[in-house]
NUSE-887899 format. One record per residue: residue in one letter; x, y, z of N, C-alpha, C, O in turn. Coordinates in steps of 0.2 Angstrom, whole numbers, padded with zeros to 4 digits, always signed. Example, Ala and Ser with C-alpha at 12.3 -4.5 7.8 and 13.67 -1.06 7.14 Angstrom:
# NUSE-887899
a+0066-0028+0039+0062-0022+0039+0066-0016+0039+0071-0017+0042 s+0064-0011+0035+0068-0005+0036+0064+0000+0039+0067+0006+0040 
***
This chain:
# NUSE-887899
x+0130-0123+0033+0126-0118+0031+0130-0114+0025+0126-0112+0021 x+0137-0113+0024+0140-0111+0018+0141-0114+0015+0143-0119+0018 x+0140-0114+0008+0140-0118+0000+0147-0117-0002+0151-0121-0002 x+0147-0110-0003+0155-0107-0007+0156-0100-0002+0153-0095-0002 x+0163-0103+0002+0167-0098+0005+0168-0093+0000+0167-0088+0002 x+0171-0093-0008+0174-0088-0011+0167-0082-0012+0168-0076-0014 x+0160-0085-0011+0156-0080-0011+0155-0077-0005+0156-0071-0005 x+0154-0080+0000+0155-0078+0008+0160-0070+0008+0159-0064+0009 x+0167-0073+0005+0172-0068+0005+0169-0062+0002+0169-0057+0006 x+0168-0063-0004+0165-0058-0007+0162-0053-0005+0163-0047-0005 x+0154-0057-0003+0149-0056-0001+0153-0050+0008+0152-0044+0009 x+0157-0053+0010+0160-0050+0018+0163-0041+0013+0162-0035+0012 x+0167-0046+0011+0174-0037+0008+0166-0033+0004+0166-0027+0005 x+0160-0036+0001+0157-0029-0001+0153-0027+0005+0153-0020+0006 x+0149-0030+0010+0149-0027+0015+0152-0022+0020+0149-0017+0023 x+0158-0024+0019+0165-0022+0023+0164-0013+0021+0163-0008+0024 x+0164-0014+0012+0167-0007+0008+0162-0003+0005+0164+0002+0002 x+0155-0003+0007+0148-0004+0003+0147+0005+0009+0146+0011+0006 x+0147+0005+0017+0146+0008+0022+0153+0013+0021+0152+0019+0021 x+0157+0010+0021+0163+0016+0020+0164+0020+0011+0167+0026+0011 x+0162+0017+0006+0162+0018+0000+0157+0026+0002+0159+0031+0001 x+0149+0026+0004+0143+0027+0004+0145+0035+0009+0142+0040+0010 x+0149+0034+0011+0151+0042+0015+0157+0045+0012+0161+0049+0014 x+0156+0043+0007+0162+0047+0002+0159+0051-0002+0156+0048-0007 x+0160+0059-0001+0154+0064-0004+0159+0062-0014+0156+0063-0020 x+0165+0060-0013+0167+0061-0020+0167+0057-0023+0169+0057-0028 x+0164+0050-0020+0161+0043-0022+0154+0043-0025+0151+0038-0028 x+0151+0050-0024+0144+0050-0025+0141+0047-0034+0145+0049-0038 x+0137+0043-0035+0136+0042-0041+0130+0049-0045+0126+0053-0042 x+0133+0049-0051+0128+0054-0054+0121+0054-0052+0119+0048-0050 x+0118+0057-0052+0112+0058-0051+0104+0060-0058+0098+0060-0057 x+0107+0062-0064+0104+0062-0069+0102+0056-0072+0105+0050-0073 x+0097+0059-0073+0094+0051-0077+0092+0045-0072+0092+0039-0075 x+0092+0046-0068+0092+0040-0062+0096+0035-0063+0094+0029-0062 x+0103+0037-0064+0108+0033-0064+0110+0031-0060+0114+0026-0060 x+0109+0033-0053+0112+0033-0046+0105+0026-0046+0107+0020-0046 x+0099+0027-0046+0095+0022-0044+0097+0015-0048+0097+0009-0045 x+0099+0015-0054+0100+0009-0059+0106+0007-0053+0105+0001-0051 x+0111+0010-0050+0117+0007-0048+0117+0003-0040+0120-0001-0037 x+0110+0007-0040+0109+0004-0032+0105-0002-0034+0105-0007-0031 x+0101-0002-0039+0098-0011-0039+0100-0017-0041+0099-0022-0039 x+0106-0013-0047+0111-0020-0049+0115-0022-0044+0116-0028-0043 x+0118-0016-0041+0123-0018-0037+0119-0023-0031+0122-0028-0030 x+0112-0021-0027+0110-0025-0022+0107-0031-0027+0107-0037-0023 x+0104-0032-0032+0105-0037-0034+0111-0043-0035+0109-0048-0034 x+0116-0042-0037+0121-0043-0037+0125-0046-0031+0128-0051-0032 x+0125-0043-0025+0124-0046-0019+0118-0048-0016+0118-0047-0010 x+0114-0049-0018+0109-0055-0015+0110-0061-0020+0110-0067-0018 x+0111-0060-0027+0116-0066-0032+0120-0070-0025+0118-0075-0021 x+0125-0067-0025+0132-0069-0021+0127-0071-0016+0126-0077-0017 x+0124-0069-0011+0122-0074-0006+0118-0076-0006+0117-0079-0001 x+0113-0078-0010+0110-0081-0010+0114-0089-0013+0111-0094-0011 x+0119-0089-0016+0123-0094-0018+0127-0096-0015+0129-0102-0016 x+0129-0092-0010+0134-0093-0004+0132-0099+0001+0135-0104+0003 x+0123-0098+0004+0123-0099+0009+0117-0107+0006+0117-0108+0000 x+0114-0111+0011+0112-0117+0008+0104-0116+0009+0100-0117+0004 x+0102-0114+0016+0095-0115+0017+0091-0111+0016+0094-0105+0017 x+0085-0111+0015+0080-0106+0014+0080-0099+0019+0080-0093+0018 x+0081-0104+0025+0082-0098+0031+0087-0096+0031+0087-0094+0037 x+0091-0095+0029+0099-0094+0028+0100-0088+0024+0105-0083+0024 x+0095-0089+0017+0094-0084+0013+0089-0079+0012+0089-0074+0008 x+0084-0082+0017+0079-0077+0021+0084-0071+0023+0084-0066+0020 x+0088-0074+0029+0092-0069+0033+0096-0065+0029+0096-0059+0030 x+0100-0068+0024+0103-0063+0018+0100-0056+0016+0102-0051+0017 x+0095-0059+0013+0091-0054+0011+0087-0047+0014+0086-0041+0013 x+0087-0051+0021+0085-0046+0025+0092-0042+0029+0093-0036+0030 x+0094-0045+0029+0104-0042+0031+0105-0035+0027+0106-0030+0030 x+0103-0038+0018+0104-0032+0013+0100-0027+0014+0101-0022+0012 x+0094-0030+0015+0089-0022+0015+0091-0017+0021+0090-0011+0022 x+0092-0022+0027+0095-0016+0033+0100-0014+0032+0099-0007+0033 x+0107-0018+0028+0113-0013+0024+0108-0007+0022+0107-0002+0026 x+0107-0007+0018+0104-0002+0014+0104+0005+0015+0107+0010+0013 x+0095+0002+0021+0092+0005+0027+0099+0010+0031+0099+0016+0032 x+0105+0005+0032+0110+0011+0035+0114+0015+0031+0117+0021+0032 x+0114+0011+0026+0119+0015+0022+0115+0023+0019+0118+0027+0016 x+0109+0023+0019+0106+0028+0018+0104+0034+0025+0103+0039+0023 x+0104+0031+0031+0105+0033+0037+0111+0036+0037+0112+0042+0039 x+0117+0032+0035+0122+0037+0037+0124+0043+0032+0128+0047+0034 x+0122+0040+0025+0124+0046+0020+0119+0054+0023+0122+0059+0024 x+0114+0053+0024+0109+0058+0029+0112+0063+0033+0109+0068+0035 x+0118+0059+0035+0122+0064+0040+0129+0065+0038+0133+0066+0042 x+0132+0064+0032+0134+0066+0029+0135+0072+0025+0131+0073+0021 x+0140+0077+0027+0138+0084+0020+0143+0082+0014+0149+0081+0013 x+0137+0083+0010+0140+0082+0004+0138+0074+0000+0140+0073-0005 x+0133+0071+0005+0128+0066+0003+0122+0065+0007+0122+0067+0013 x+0116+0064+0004+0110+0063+0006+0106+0056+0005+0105+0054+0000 x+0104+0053+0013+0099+0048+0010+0095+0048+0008+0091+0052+0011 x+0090+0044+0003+0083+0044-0001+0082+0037+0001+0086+0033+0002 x+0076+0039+0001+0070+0035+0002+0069+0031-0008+0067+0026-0009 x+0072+0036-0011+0072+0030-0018+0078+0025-0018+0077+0019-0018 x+0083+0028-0017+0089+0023-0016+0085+0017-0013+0082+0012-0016 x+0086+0018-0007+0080+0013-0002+0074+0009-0007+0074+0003-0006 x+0071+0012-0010+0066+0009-0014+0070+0004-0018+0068-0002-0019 x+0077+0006-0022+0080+0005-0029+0085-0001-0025+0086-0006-0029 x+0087-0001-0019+0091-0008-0016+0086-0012-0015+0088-0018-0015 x+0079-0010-0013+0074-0018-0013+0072-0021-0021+0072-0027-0022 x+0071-0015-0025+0069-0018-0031+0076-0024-0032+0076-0030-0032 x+0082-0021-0033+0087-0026-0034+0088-0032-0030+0090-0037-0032 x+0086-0031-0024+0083-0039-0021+0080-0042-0024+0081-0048-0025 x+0073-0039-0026+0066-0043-0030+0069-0044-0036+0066-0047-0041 x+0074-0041-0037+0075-0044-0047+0080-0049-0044+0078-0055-0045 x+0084-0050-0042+0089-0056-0040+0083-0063-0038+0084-0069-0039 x+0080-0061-0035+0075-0067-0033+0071-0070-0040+0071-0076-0042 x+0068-0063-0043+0065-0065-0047+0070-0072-0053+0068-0077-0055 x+0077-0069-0055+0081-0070-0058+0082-0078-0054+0084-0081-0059 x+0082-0080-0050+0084-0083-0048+0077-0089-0050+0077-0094-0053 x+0072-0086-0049+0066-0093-0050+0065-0095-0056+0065-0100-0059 x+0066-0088-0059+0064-0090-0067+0066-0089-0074+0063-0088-0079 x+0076-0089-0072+0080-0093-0075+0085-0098-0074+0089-0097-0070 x+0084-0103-0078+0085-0109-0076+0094-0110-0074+0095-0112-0068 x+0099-0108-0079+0105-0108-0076+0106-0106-0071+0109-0109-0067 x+0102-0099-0067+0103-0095-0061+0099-0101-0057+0102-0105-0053 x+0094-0101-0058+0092-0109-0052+0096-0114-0051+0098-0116-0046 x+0098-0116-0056+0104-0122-0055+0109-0122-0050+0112-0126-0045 x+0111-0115-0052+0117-0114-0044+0116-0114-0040+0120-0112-0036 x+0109-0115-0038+0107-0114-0030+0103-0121-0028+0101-0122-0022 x+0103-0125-0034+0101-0132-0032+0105-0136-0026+0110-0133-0023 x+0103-0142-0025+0103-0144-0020+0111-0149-0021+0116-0150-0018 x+0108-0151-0029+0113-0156-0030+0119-0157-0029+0121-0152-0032 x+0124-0161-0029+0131-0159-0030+0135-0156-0023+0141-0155-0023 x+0128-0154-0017+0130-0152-0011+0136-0159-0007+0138-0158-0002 
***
């Protein structure tokens, strides 16, 4: 079911750091200009990259994806009861968009599809 442990790893230590980083009122990202949302799509895109390359089967990378957007979901849950951070329902919007651009990135450029090819397994 795993391809490349060194993304697994990855993919584990940002999970790990993602929920603890996210209650840290002085970790907050700017908020002007929607720079906070630019950082929450790269960043969940970027981690749906990593697992999606990590793992091998369709269904494998279903559950990724969906993994991520629960991440999200909580990490937005717990900033909520945090003082000194608030969860949004954009953020939340801004972590699926970066799922949907990693997918998309993934069908309809070709180096990016390559590494999730089958071959070479």
């Amino acid at each position: 079911m795993i391809r490349h442990s060194t993304g697994g790893l990855i993919l584990a230590v940002a999970i790990l750091l993602l929920p603890w980083m996210a209650v840290q009122p002085q970790l907050a990202p700017p908020a002007e200009g929607g720079a906070d949302k630019y950082l929450h799509m790269f960043c969940f895109a970027g981690l749906a990259f990593i697992g999606l390359w990590t793992v091998r089967t369709l269904h494998a990378r279903m559950v990724v994806l969906a993994f991520l957007l629960l991440l999200g979901a909580g990490i937005e849950w717990l900033q909520a009861s945090v003082p000194g951070r608030q969860g949004s329902w954009g953020d939340l919007a801004a972590d699926a968009t970066g799922l949907l651009l990693a997918l998309i990135l993934l069908r309809c450029w070709p180096t990016a599809r390559d590494m999730l090819s089958r071959e070479g397994d």
